[in-house]
C-alpha positions as CSV (number, residue, x, y, z in Angstrom):
1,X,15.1,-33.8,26.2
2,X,14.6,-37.7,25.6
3,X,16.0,-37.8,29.2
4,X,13.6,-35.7,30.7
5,X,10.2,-37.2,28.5
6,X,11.0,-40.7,30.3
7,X,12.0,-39.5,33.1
8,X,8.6,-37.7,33.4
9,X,6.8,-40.4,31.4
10,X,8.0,-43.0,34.8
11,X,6.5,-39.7,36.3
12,X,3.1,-40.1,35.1
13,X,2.8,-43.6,35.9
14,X,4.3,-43.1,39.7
15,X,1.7,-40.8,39.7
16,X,-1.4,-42.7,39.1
17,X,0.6,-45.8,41.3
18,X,-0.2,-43.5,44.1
19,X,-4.0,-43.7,43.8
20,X,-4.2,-46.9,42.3
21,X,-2.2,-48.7,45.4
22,X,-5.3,-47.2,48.0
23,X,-7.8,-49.2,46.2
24,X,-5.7,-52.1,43.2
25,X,-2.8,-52.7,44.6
26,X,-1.9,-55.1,41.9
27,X,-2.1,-52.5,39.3
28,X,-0.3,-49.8,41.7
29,X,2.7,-51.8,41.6
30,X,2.6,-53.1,37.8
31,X,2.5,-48.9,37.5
32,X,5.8,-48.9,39.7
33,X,7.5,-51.7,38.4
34,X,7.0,-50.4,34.9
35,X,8.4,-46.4,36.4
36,X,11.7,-48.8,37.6
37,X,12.2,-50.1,34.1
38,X,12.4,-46.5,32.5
39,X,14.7,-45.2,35.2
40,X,16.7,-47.9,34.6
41,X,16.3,-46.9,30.5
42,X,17.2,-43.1,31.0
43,X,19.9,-43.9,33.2
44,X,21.4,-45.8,29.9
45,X,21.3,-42.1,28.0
46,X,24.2,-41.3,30.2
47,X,26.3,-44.2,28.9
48,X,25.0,-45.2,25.6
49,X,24.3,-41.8,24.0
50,X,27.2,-40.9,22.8
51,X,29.6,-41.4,19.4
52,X,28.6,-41.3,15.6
53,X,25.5,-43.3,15.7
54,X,24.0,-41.3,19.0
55,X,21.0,-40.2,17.9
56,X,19.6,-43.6,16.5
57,X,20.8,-44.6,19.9
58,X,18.7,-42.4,21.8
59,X,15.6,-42.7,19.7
60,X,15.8,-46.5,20.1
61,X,15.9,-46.2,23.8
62,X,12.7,-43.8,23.5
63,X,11.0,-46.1,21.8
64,X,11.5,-48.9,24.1
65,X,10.6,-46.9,26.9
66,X,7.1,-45.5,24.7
67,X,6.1,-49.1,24.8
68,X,6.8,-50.0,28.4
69,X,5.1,-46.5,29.3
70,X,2.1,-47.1,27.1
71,X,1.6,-50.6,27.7
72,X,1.7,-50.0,31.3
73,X,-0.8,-47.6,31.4
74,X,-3.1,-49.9,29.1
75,X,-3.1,-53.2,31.4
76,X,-3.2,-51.0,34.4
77,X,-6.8,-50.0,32.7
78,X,-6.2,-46.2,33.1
79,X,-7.0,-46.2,29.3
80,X,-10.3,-47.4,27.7
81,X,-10.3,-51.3,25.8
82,X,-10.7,-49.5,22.9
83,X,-7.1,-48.1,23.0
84,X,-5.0,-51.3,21.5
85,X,-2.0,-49.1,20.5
86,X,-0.3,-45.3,20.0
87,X,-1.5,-44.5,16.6
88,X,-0.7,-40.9,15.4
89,X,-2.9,-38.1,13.7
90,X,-6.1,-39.2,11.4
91,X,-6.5,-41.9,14.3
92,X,-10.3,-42.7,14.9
93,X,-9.8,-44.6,18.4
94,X,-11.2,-41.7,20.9
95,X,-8.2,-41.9,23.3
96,X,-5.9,-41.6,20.8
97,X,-7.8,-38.8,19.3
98,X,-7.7,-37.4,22.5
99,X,-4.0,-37.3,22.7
100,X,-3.3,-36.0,19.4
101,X,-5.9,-33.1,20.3
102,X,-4.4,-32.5,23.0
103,X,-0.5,-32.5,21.9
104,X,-1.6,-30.3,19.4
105,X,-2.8,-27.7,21.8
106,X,0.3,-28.3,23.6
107,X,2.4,-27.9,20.1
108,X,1.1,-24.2,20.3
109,X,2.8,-23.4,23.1
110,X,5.7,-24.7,22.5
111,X,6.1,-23.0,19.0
112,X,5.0,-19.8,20.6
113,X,7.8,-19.9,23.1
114,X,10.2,-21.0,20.5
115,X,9.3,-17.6,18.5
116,X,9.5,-15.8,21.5
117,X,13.4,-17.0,21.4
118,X,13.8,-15.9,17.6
119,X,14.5,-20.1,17.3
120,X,13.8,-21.5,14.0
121,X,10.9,-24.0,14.1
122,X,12.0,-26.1,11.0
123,X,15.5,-26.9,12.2
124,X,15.5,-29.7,14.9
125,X,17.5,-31.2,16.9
126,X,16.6,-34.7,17.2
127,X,13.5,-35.5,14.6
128,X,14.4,-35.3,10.8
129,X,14.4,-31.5,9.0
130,X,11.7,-31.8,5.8
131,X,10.2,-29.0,4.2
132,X,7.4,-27.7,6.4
133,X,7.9,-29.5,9.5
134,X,8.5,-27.9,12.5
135,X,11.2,-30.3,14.1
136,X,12.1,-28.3,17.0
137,X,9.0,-28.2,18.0
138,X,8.3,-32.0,17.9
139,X,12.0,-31.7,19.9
140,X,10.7,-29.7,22.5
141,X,7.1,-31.0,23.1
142,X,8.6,-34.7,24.0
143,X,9.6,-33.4,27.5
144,X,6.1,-32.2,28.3
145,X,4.0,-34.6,26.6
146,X,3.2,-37.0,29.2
147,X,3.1,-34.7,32.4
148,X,0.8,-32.1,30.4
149,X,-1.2,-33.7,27.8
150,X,-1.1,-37.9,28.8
151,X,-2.1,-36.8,32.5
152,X,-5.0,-35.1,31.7
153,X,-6.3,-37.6,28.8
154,X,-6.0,-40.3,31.7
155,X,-8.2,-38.7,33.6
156,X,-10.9,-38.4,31.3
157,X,-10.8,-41.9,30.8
158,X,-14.5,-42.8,32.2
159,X,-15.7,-40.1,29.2
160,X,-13.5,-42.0,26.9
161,X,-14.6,-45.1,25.1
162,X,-17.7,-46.1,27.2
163,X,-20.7,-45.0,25.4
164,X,-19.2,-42.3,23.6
165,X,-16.6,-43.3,21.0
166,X,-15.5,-40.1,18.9
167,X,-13.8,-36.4,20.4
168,X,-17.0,-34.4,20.2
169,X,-17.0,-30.2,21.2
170,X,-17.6,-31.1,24.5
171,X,-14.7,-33.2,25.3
172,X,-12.3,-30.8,23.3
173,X,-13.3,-28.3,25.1
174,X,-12.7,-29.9,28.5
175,X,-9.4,-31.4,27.4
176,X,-8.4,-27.6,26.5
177,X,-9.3,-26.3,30.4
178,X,-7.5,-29.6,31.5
179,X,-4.3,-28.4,29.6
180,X,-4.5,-24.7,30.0
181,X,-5.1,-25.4,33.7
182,X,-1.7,-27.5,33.9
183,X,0.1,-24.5,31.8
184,X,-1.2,-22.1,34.3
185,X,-0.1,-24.3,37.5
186,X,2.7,-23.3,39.5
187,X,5.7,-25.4,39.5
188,X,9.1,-25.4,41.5
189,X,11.2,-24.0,38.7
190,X,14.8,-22.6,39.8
191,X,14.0,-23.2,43.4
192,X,11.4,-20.6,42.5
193,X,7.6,-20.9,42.0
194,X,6.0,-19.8,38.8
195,X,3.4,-21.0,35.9
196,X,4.6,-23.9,33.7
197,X,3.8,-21.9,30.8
198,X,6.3,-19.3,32.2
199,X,9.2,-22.0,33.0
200,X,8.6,-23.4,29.3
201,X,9.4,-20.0,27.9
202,X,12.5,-20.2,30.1
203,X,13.3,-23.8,29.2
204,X,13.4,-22.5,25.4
205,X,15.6,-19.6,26.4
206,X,18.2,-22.2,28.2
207,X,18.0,-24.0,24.3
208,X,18.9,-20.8,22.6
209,X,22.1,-21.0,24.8
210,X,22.5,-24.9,24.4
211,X,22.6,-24.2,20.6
212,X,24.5,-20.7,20.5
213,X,26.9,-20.9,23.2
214,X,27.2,-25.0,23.8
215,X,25.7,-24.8,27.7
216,X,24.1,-28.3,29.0
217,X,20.5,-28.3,28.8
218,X,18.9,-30.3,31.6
219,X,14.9,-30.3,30.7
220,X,12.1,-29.8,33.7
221,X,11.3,-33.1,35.5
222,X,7.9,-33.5,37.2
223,X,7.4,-34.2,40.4
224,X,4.3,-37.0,41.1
């Protein structure tokens, strides 16, 4: 899973490198250079994450990645001055009230197809068990976060932090077209075509027999 989220998070950036090279070639390749260092981070899973203290391993390779990705993204100016940092829910700072909106709406879907699978929501993985937190959900969404949710904030950067400052209706309800769209988009799954939101619900399935039955899990990787 954490393989996949950098692996698509170098995605996301890749992405915007594309456009960004046509017309600010300086920040196409700070974009790229940054998408080299998380390959270079996720190819480090294979060799590091492994032994008793794997998972503080992993997550600590996450996190270094978070800040390349996010930091990246910031001096490449793809996000509004106003965003200084990732700050979680209750944050005031519209982009990052954007992304929490918008990983909630992407939360849904993931606990959805996780009921589908008769998984339980409040036993993860990879993010600490508490009483009412659904931490197989916050397992599953890190894979999709920046290719579904990040992606689409991005783009709504000129509505973000200019002369509006707060997530009205408005932008809420765009972001939730944005997302839904993306859900709804055909991807090459299985050397097949079919809707994200279809090759999630398979993704979860492929869990269920990671957990059960102890087959690899290899999570979906967008292509930019």
């Amino acid at each position: 899973m954490i393989f996949s989220k950098i692996r698509n998070q170098r995605a996301v950036l890749l992405y915007f490198s594309k456009y960004l090279m046509k017309r600010e070639t300086a920040y196409g390749l700070l974009l790229r250079n940054a998408g080299t260092r998380l390959e270079e981070i996720s190819n480090l899973l294979n060799t590091r994450a492994s032994g008793p203290d794997w998972k503080n391993t992993v997550m600590g390779l996450e996190g270094s990645a978070s800040l390349i990705y996010w930091n990246a993204l910031k001096e490449a100016r793809l996000l509004p001055e106003t965003f200084q940092e990732r700050e979680g829910r209750g944050s005031t700072e519209i982009t990052n009230a954007a992304l929490n909106y918008g990983y909630a709406i992407l939360h849904s879907y993931i606990q959805n197809a996780l009921g589908n699978a008769g998984l339980e929501i409040y036993a993860g993985l990879l993010h600490a068990d508490r009483a009412g937190k659904p931490s197989l959900v916050l397992d599953c969404i890190e894979e999709y976060r920046a290719w579904v949710v990040d992606r689409n904030v991005i783009s709504l950067r000129c509505k973000l932090g200019s002369e509006q400052n707060f997530l009205d209706t408005a932008l809420k309800k765009q972001l939730v077209e944005l997302i839904d769209k993306t859900m709804s988009t055909k991807i090459n799954y299985s050397q097949k075509q079919c809707k994200l939101e279809n090759a999630l619900q398979r993704q979860v399935y492929k869990l269920a027999g990671a957990i059960v039955e102890g087959k690899r899990y290899r999570g979906i990787r967008f292509k930019w």
